[in-house]
Structure formats: C-alpha cells, structure tokens
C-alpha positions as CSV (number, residue, x, y, z in Angstrom):
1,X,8.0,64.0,-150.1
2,X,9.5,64.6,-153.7
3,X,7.8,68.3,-154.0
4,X,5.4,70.0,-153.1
5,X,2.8,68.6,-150.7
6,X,-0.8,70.6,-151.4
7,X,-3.6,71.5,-149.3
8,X,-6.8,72.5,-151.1
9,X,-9.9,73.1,-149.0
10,X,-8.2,72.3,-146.0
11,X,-7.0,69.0,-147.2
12,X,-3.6,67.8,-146.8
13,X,-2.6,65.1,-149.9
14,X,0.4,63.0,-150.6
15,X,1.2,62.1,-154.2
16,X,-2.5,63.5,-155.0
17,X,-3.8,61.1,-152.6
18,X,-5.2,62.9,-149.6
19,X,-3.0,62.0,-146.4
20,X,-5.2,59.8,-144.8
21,X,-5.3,57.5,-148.4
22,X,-2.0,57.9,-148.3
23,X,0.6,55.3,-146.8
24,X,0.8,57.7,-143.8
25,X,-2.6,56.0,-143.0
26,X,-0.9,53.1,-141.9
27,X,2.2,54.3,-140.2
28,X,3.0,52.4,-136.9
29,X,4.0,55.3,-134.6
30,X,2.2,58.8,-136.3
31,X,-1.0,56.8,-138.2
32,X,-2.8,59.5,-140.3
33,X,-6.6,58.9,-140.5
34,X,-7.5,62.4,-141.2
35,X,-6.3,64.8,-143.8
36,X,-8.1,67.9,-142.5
37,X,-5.3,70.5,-141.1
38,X,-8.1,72.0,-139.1
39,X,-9.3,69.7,-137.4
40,X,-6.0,68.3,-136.4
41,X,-4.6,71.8,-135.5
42,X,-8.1,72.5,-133.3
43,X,-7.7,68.9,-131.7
44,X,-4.2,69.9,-130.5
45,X,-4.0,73.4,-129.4
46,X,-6.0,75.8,-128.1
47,X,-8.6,78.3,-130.4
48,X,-10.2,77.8,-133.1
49,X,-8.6,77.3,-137.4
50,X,-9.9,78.3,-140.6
51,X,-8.8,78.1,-144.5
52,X,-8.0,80.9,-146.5
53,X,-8.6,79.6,-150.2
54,X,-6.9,78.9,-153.3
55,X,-9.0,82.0,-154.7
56,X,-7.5,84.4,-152.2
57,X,-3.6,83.0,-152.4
58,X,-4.2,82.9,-156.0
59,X,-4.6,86.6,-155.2
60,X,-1.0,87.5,-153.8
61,X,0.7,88.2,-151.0
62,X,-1.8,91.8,-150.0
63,X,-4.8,89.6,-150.2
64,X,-3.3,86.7,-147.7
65,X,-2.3,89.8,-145.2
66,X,-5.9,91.2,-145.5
67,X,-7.5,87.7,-145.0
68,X,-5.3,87.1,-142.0
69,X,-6.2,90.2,-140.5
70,X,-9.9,88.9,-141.2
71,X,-9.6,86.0,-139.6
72,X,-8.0,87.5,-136.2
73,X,-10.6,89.5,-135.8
74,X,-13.3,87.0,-135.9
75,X,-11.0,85.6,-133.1
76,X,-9.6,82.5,-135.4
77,X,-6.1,81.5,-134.0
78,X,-4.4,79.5,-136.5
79,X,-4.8,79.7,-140.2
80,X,-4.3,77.0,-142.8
81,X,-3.3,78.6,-145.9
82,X,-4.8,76.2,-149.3
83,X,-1.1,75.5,-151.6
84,X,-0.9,73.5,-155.3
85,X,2.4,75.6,-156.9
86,X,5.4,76.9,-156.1
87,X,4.0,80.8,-156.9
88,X,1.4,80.6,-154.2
89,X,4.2,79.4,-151.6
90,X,6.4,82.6,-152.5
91,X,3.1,84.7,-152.0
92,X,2.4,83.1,-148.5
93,X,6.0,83.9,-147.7
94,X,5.7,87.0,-148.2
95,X,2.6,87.5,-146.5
96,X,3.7,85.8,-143.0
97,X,7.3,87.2,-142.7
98,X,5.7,89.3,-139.4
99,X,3.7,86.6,-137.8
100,X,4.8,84.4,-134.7
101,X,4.7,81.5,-135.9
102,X,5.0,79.8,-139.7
103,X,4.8,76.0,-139.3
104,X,4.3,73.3,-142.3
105,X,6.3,71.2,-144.6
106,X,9.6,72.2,-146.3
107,X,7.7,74.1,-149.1
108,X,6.7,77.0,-146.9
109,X,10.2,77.5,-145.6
110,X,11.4,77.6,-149.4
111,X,8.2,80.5,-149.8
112,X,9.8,82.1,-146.5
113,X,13.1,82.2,-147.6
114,X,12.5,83.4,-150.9
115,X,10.7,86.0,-149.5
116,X,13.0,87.2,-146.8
117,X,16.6,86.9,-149.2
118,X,14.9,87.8,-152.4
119,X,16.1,84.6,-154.4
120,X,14.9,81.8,-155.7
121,X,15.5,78.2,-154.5
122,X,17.3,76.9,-157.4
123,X,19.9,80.0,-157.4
124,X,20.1,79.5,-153.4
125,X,21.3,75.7,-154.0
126,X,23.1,76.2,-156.8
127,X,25.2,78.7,-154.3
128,X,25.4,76.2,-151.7
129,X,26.5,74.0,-154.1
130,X,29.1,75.3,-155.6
131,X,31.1,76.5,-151.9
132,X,30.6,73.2,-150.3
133,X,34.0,70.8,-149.9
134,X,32.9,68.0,-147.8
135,X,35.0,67.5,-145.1
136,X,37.2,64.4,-144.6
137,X,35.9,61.8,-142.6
138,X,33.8,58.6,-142.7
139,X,29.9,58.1,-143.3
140,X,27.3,56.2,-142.2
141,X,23.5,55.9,-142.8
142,X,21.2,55.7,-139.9
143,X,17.0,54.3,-140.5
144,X,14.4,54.6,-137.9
145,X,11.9,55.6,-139.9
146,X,8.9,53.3,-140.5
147,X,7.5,55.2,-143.3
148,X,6.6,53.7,-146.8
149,X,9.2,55.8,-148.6
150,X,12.2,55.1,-145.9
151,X,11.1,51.0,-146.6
152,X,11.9,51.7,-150.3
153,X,14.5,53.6,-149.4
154,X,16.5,50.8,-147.4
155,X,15.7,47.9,-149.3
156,X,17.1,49.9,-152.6
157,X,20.1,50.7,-150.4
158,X,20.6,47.3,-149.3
159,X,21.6,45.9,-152.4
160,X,24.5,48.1,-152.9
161,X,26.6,49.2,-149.3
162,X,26.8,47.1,-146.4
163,X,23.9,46.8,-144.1
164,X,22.4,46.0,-140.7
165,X,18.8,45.6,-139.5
166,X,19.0,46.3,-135.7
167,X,17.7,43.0,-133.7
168,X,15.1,44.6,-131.5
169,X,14.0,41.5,-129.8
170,X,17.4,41.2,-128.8
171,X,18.2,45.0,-128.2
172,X,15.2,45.4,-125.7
173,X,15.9,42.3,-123.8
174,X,19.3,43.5,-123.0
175,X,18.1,46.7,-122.6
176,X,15.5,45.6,-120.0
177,X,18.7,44.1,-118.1
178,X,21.1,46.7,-118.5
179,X,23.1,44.9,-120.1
180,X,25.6,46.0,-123.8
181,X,26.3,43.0,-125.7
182,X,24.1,43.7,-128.7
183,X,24.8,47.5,-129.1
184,X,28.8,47.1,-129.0
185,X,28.4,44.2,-131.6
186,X,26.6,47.0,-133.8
187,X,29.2,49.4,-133.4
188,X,32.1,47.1,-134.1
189,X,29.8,45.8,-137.1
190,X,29.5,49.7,-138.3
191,X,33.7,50.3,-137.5
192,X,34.6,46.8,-139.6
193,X,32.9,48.0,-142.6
194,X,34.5,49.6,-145.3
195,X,34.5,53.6,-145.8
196,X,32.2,53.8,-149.3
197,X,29.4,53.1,-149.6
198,X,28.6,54.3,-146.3
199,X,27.4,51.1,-143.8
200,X,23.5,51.3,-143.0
201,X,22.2,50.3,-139.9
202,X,18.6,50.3,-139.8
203,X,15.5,49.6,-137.8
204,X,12.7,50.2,-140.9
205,X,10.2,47.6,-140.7
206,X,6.9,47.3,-142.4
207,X,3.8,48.4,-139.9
208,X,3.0,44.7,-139.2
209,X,6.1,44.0,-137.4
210,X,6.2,47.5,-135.8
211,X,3.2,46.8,-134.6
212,X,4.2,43.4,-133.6
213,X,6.7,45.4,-131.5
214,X,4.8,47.4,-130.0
215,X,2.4,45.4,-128.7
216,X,4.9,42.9,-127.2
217,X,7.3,45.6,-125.4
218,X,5.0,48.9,-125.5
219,X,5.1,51.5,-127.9
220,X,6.9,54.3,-125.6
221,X,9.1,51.6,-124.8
222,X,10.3,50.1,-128.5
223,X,10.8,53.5,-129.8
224,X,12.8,54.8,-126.7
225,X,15.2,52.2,-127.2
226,X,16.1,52.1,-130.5
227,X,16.2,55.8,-130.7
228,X,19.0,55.1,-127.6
229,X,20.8,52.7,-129.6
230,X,20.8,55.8,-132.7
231,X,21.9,58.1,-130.0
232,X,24.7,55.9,-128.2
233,X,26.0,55.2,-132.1
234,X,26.0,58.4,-133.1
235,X,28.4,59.6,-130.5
236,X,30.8,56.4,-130.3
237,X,31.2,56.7,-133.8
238,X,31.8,60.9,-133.8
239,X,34.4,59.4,-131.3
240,X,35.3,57.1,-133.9
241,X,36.4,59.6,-136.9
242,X,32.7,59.2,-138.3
243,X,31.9,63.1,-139.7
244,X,29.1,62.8,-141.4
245,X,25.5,61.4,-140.8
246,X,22.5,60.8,-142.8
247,X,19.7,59.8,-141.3
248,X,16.3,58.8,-141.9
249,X,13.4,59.7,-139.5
250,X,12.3,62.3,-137.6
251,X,12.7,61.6,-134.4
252,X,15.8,59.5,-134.9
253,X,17.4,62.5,-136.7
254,X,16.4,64.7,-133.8
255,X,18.0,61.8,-130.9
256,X,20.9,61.9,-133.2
257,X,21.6,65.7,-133.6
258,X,21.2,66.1,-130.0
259,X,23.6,63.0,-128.9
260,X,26.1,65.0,-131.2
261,X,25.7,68.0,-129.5
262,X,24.7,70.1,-132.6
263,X,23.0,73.1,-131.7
264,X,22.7,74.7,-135.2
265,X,23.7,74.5,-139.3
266,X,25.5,75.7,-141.5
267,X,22.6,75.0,-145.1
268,X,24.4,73.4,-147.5
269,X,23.2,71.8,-151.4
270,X,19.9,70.1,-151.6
271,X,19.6,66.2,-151.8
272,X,15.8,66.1,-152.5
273,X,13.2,68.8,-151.8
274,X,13.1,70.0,-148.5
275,X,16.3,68.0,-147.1
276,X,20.1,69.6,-147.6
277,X,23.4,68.7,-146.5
278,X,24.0,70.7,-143.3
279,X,27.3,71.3,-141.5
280,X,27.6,71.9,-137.7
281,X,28.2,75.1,-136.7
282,X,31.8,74.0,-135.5
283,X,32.5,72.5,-138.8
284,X,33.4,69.5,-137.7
285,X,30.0,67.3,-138.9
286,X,27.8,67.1,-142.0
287,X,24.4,65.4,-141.6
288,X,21.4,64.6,-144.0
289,X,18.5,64.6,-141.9
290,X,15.2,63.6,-143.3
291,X,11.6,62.8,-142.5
292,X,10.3,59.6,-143.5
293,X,8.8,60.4,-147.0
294,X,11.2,62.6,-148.3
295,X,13.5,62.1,-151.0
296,X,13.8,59.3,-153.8
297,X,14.2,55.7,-153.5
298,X,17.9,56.3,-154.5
299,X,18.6,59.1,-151.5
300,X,20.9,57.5,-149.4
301,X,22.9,57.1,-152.7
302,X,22.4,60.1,-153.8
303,X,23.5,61.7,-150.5
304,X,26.8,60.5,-150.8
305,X,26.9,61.6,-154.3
306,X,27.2,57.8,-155.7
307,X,26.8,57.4,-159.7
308,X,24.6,55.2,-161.3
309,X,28.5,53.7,-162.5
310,X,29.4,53.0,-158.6
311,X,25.9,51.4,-158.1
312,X,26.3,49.0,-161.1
313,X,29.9,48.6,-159.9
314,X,28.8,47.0,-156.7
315,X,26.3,45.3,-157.7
C-alpha cells in the first residue's frame, strides 16, 4: 500500500483514511465497510479480540509481552496490536517471535524479520539486491485485481507495453460450453508480442462493471473463471519459455503460483513495500506477486526495472 498501513484504537486506515473511507469500501469482491480489526477478527473466528494501545507499544517490546500475557488471562484470543511507525513494528516483532500465529499486512513481517535476523529492512534489500541476476527468459504481467490502485496501475501500464483486457462475456460463455476458442486466442496474443516491455493481460475493471459481472453470471462463478484462464496461462506459457511472472491480485497471484507448481521462494530485492522479486525454489521462475493496493502507479514498470528513458522511448 506504499508503506505502512496504521491501526490506532483498533482502526485500520489507508492513506490516513480509515479503511472503510478508503477505496477498499467499494471493492467488487472483498468490499470493506468496517475498519475495526476487532470486530472483523470476532465476526470470523472463534473468541473474543482486544487492542493493546499506542501507549503500551510506544513502551517496547517487555510491555507488549506483559500486555499479551494480560489479555490471555482474561481469556482474550486474538490481539490487535495499535501501529503508526516503523519503531513500533520492530517492537511488536520482537514481542511475538513465540506466539502461534502473527498475521497482518507486510509491515509486521518486516517487524518480524528484523527481529528474528537482527537487521534492518533497507540492509536486508540492499543484500538481496546486490546477489540477484535475473534469469534469462521472457516476462509477462498478469491483472485480476479490481482494486483502485491495480486500475491506476494498468491504465499507466497500458500506455507503454502491449496489452489485453480479457473478454469476460466471451470467456464465460465458452466457458459454460466447454469450449477454448477465446483462451488459445489470448495465449497466441501473449506469445506474438514482443519480449520488452512485458505484454499485460488484464481483467481490472472498475466496481461497476464487476459488479455488472457478477450479477449477470454469479460472483463465485466470474471470479472462478478468470482466475482459470490466469491459471491455464501461467502454465502454457512456463511451457512456453515464459520465466518470470508479475502479477497483480491476491487471489490471482495465489491461482498462479499454484498452476506453476511453486511450493516456496527464494526473497529477492524489493519493488515497493511489502512486495519483492521472488525466485522458485528450483530456480527456474521469478515472480512479483502483489495485492491489489500495493506498489506505485508505475509498478509493473518498475518490476521489470524500466527507466523513465524506456517509458518516454515508447511512448
């Protein structure tokens, strides 16, 4: 999301907006309309949540452990820890290395992992950085994310690389008659473009139409079929001498991973906050995965480390 992503007084906020002002309000498939982590952790689990404050993080890591100890033995479950700076998600790393279960956006695993290596994030990447040789192969960009950010993010990208917005009408129509027509047209689109910038093929729409969509075919049913057409793609193309993958979505990035068989990374340099390069554990694919609202406008760009020269260039 660009940075860090705070929660004061159980609040999550985007941008300083809390979430459900936020353009995550209005997302087609994951709509946020409330920002309070504990209700929405008590609404989907089992046991009850509570805050620790900013005045107790602000504190350090001894006062976190002693809070959490607090709360389990009041009988609280889950604990939502308050975050505005980078120093409080060290401390909170350091004070849940033992538990279970640490879950939240890509700032707590930066707290965690400071915590458990004993460096900082910017020497970390600057490490990955400076051992990673891309390996030879093509690229190409993959969008099913209807966030605000991937929107921005695709219409920036369109005006400089080759691109494709995925007919879903079409797709799900064949689909519903097994039939292949439209998804081999894709591929041969994706194989007939040239190497740099990578081709995107995208299904990013504004909510409207996604909602449009939905309410024509189904929800379950939309997003199950284009994340099969990501999935189908994805492995044609590994087939295809296609190494490296970035892609834009959550759920498409996890359709895509498993279509490729990846069972675990390799961390490479950073992109944007919370999103590195990462390399198969074979060494035979790179992939940028990303949630919707992470990284700049310019990230598919910037994946592929284009200059501002190369975008003027093809322009």
């Amino acid at each position: 999301m660009g940075g860090t992503s705070p929660c004061v007084a159980r609040r999550h906020k985007v941008d300083g907006a809390p979430l459900d002002e936020s353009g995550m309000r209005n997302h087609p498939v994951t709509p946020m309309t409330d920002a309070s982590l504990v209700r929405l952790m008590e609404a989907q689990s089992e046991g009850k949540a509570a805050v620790i404050p900013v005045t107790v993080i602000e504190r350090g890591a001894e006062a976190i452990r002693e809070a959490l100890a607090q709360l389990r033995e009041q009988g609280i479950r889950y604990a939502v820890t308050d975050t505005l700076t980078a120093e409080h998600l060290t401390a909170i790393g350091e004070a849940t290395t033992d538990l279970p279960l640490v879950t939240g956006g890509s700032g707590i695993g930066g707290g965690l992992a400071r915590a458990l290596s004993g460096r900082d994030a910017a020497s970390a990447s600057e490490s990955a950085a400076s051992d990673w040789t891309p390996i030879e192969g093509r690229a190409v960009v993959f969008s099913g994310s209807a966030s605000e950010m991937t929107n921005k993010q695709v219409a920036a990208y369109r005006e400089v690389a080759p691109s494709l917005a995925v007919d879903v009408d079409r797709l799900l129509t064949e689909a519903a008659a097994e039939q292949t027509a439209y998804r081999d047209e894709v591929l041969a689109w994706v194989l007939e473009q040239p190497a740099a910038p990578a081709p995107l093929v995208y299904a990013t729409a504004d909510p409207e139409a996604v909602r449009g969509l939905q309410q024509r075919y189904g929800a379950e049913t939309t997003s199950a079929t284009i994340e099969g057409l990501f999935a189908w793609l994805a492995a044609e193309l590994r087939g295809a001498e296609v190494t490296r993958f970035i892609v834009a979505g959550g759920e498409t990035s996890g359709i895509v991973t498993t279509s490729l068989g990846v069972e675990g990374f390799h961390i490479g340099p950073q992109i944007a906050p919370g999103v590195p390069w990462v390399r198969s554990l074979d060494g035979t694919l790179e992939l940028a995965l990303k949630s919707g609202n992470f990284g700049d406008v310019d990230f598919f760009s910037r994946a592929q480390g284009l200059t501002d020269q190369t975008t003027r260039e093809s322009r």
